[in-house]
C-alpha positions in Angstrom: -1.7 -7.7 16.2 0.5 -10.8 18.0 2.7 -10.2 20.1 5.6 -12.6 21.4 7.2 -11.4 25.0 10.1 -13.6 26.2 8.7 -17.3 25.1 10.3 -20.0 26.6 10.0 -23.8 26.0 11.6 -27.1 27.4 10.7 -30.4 27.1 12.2 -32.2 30.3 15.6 -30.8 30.4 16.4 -30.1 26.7 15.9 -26.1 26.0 13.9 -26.2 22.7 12.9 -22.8 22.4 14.9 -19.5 24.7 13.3 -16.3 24.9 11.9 -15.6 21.8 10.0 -12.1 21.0 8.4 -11.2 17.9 5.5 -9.0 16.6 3.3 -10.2 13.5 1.1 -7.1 12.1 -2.7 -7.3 10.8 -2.9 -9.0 7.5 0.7 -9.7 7.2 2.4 -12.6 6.2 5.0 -14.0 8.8 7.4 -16.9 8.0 9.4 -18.7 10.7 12.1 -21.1 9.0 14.8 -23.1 9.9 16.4 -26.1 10.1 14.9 -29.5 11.5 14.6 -29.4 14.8 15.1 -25.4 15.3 12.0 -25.0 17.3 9.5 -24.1 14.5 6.6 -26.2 15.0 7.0 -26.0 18.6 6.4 -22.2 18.2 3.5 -22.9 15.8 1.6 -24.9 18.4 2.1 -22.8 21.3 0.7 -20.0 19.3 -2.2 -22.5 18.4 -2.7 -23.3 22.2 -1.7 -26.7 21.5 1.1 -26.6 23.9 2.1 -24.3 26.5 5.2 -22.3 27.3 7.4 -22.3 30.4 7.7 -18.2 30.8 6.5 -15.4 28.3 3.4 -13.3 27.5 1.5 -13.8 23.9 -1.0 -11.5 23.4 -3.5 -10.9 20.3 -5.2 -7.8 19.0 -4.3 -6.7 22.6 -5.9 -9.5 24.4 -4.0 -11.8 27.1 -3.4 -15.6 25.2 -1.2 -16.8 27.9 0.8 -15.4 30.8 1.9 -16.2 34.1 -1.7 -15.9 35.1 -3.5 -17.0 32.2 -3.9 -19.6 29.2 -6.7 -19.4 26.7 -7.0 -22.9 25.0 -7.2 -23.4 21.9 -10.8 -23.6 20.7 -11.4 -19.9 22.3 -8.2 -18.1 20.8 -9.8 -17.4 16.9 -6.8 -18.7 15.6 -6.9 -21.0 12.3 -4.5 -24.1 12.0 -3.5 -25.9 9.0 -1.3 -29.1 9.6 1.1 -30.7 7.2 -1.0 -32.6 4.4 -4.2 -31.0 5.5 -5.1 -33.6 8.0 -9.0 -33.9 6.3 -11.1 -36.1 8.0 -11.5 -39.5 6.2 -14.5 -40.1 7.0 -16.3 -37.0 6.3 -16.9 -36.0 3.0 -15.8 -32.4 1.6 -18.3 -30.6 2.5 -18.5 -32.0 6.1 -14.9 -31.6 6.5 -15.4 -27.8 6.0 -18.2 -27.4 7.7 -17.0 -29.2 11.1 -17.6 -26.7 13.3 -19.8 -24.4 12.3 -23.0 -24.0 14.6 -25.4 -22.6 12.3 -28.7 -24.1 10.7 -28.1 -26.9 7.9 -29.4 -24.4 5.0 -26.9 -21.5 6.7 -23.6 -24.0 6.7 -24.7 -25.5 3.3 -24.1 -21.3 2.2 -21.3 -20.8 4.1 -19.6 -23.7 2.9 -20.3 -22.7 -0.9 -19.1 -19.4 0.0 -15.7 -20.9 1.1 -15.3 -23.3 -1.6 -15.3 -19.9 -4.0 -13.3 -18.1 -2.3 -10.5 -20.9 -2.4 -11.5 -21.8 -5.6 -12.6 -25.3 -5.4 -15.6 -26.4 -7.6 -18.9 -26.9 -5.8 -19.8 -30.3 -6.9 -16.9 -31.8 -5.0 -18.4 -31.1 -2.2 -20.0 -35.1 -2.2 -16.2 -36.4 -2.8 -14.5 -38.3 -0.2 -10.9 -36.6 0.5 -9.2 -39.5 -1.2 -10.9 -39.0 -4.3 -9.6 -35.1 -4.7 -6.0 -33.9 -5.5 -3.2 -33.3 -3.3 -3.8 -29.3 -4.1 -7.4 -29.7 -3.8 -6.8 -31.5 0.0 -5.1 -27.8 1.0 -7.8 -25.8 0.1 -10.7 -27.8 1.5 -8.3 -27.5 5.1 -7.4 -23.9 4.3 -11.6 -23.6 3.8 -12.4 -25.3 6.8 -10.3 -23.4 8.9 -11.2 -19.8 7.7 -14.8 -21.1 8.2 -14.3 -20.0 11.8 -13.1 -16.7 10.6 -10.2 -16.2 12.5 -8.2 -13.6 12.9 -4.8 -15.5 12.5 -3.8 -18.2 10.2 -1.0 -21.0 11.7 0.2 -23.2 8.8 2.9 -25.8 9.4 4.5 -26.8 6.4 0.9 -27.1 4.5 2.7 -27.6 1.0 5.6 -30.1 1.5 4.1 -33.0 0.3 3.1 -31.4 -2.9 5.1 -31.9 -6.5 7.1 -28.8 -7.3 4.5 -26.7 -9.7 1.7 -27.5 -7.4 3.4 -26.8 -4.3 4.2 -22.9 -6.3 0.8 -22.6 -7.3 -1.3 -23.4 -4.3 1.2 -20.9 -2.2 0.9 -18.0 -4.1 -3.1 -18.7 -4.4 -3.4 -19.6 -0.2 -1.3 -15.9 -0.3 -3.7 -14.1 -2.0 -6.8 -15.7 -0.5 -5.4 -14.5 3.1 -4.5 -11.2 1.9 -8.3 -10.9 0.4 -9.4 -12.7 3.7 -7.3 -9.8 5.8 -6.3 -12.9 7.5 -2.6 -12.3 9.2 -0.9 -15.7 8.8 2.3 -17.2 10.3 4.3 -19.9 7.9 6.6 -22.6 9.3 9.1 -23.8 6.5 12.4 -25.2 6.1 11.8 -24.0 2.7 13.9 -21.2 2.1 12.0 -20.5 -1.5 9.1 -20.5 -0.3 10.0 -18.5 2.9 11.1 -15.8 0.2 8.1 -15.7 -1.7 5.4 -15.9 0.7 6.4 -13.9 3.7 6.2 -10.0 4.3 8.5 -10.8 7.4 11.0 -13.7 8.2 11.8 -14.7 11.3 14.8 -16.8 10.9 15.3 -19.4 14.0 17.8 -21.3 15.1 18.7 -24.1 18.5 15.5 -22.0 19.0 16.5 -18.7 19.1 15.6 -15.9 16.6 19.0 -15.5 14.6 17.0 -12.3 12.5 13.9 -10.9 11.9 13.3 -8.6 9.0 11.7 -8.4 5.5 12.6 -10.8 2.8 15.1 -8.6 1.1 16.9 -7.4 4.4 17.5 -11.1 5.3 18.2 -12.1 2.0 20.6 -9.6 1.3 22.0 -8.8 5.2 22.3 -11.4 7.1 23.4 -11.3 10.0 26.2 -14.3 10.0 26.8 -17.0 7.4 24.8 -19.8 9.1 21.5 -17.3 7.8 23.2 -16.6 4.9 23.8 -19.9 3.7 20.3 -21.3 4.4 18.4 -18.7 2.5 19.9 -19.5 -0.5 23.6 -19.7 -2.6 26.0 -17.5 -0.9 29.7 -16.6 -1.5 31.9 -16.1 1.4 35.2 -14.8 1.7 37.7 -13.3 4.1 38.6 -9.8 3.4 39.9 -6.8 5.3 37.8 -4.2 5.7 38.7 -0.2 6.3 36.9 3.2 5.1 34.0 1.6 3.3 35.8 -1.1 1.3 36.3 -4.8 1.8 39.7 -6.0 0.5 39.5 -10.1 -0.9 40.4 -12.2 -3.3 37.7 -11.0 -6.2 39.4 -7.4 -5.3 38.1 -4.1 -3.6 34.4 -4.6 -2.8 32.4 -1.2 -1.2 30.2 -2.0 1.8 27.7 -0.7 3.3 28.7 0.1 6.8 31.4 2.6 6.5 32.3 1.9 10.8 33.1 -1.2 10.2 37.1 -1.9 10.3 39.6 -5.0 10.3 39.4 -9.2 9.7 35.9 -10.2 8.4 33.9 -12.7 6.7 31.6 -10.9 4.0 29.1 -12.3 1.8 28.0 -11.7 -1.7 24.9 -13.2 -3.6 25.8 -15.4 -6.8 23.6 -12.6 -8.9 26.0 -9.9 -7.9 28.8 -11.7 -9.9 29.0 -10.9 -13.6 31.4 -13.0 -15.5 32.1 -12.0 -18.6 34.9 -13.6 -21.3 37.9 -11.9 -21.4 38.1 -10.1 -24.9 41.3 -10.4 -26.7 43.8 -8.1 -26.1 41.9 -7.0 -23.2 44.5 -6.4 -19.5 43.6 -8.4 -16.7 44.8 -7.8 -13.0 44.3 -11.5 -12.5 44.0 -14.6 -14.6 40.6 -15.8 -13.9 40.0 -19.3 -16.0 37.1 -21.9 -16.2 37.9 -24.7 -15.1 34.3 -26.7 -15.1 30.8 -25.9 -16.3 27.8 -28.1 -14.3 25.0 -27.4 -17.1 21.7 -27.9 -14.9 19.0 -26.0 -18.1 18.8 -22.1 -17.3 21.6 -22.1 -14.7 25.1 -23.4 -15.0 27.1 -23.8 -11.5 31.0 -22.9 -12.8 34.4 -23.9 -10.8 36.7 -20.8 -11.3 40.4 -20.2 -10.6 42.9 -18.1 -10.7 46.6 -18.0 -9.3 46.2 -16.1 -6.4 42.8 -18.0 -4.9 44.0 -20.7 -2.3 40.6 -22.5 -3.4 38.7 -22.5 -7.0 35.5 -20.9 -6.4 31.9 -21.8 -7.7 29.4 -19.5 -9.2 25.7 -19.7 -10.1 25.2 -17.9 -13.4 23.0 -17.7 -15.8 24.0 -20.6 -18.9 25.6 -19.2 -22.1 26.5 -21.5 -24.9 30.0 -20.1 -24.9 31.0 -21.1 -21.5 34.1 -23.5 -22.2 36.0 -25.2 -19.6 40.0 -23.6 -19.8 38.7 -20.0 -21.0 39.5 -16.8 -19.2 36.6 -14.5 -18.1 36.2 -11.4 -16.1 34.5 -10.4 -13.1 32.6 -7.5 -12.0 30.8 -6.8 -8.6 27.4 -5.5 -8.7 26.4 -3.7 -5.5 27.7 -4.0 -1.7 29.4 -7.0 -0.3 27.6 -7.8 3.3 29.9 -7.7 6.6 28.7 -10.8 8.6 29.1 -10.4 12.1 31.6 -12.9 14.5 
């Protein structure tokens, strides 16, 4: 539906984003995330029209955006935009806020707005409330309302749930998701989130010194990424050295299988903290190698515990579900569930 070709950015002599390509489907759900100062909400308001790129093509639903030759601005591209915080207008109640913009008679944007303000949910008689009398939550559906009252074709939201408390920020996500996907609005996310990144997108795009460093579903970059930078910023990894020949990676925690079967020699693999089953170590029981608790960090349904062993150079943290019977000084086991992942460099 969008297409990226070869988008390049900079701002005087610093390079902010370098040839960047990407495709976003119809009705998907895209999320670009990163750290501070990757490049993402530079991306989000080129695509918006907002800002315009040194080289590149964007095109939607086959239609020229910008080239070397062309540059629709924004207000004629069908492309909604929510900003951080909603951005409502002050001084316009509700109801004006989400009917800025809308051309028709007063009697057809009093319907249309009514229609929106079911369709995200919001209750019809705060309509006549100023924005600063509503909730935080309430604030993102009247600017998610107001922009899907020009019925675009794309939704652009940059960061529209940070400033919201943890359970709200959850709720309103999964309800904006499900209002776009009944909308058949595509959307593109910008995050630093990596939780959220997981739960809302069909497709992450993961940038970085604003380059793409992977594309792929949530799972694929969740589970393969492609070097520990990615790996690390989606979420708890462990990382070891290990050599690697026929299928299996050779490390501390043992012989792990992986899943490229070519690849051969020094690497860096990667397992999630969910693929480590610890176990206690029954009595009697033979162990290859003394594996002992040496701290438990009890944070409520997940415990963070240092393990050691004799033949680790480093004790070794694992996020595990919490048990009772975790004591600091006993000896569990380990098992591997799954494949390690072979990062690349």
């Amino acid at each position: 539906m969008i297409e990226l070709s070869n988008i390049s950015k900079k701002f005087g002599q610093t390079s902010v984003l370098e040839d960047l390509n990407l495709s976003v489907a119809p009705a998907s759900r895209t999320v670009i995330v990163g750290p501070s100062g990757s490049g993402k909400t530079t991306l989000l308001r080129i695509l918006a029209g907002f800002e315009t790129p040194d080289t590149g093509r964007i095109t939607l639903q086959g239609n020229v955006l910008f080239d070397s030759n062309t540059f629709i601005p924004a207000h004629q591209r069908g492309i909604g935009f929510v900003p951080q915080e909603g951005a409502l207008f002050p001084h316009m109640k509700v109801g004006e806020n989400i009917a800025y913009g809308l051309n028709g008679s007063k009697a057809a944007n009093r319907r249309r707005v009514a229609e929106l303000m079911e369709l995200v949910s919001l209750d019809i008689r705060l309509q006549s409330h100023w924005p600063h009398e509503i909730s935080g939550g309430q604030q993102q559906r009247v600017a998610l309302a107001r922009a899907l009252a020009q019925e675009p074709v794309l939704m652009l939201l940059d960061e529209p749930f940070s400033a919201l408390d943890t359970g709200l920020r959850a709720a309103t996500r999964k309800a904006t998701a499900e209002l776009l996907a009944q909308a058949g609005v595509a959307s593109i996310l910008v995050t630093h989130d990596q939780h959220e990144a997981l739960s809302f997108a069909s497709q992450i795009a993961m940038i970085r010194n604003g380059r793409f460093a992977q594309v792929g579903s949530p799972m694929e970059v969740y589970s393969q990424p492609v070097d520990e930078e990615t790996a690390l910023f989606l979420g708890d990894a462990l990382i070891f050295s290990a050599q690697v020949d026929s299928g299996i990676a050779h490390c501390i925690l043992g012989d792990i299988p992986v899943e490229n079967q070519q690849v051969a020699g020094g690497k860096r693999i990667m397992l999630r903290p969910e693929q480590v089953v610890i176990t206690p170590l029954h009595a009697g029981a033979e162990q290859h190698q003394a594996v002992t608790i040496t701290d438990v960090d009890f944070t409520g349904y997940l415990s963070t515990l240092t393990l050691s062993s004799p033949g680790w150079l480093a004790p070794l943290q694992v996020k595990t579900t919490s048990q009772q019977n975790w004591l600091v000084g006993m000896p569990v086991e380990l098992a591997i569930n799954g494949h390690a992942c072979v990062l690349a460099g």
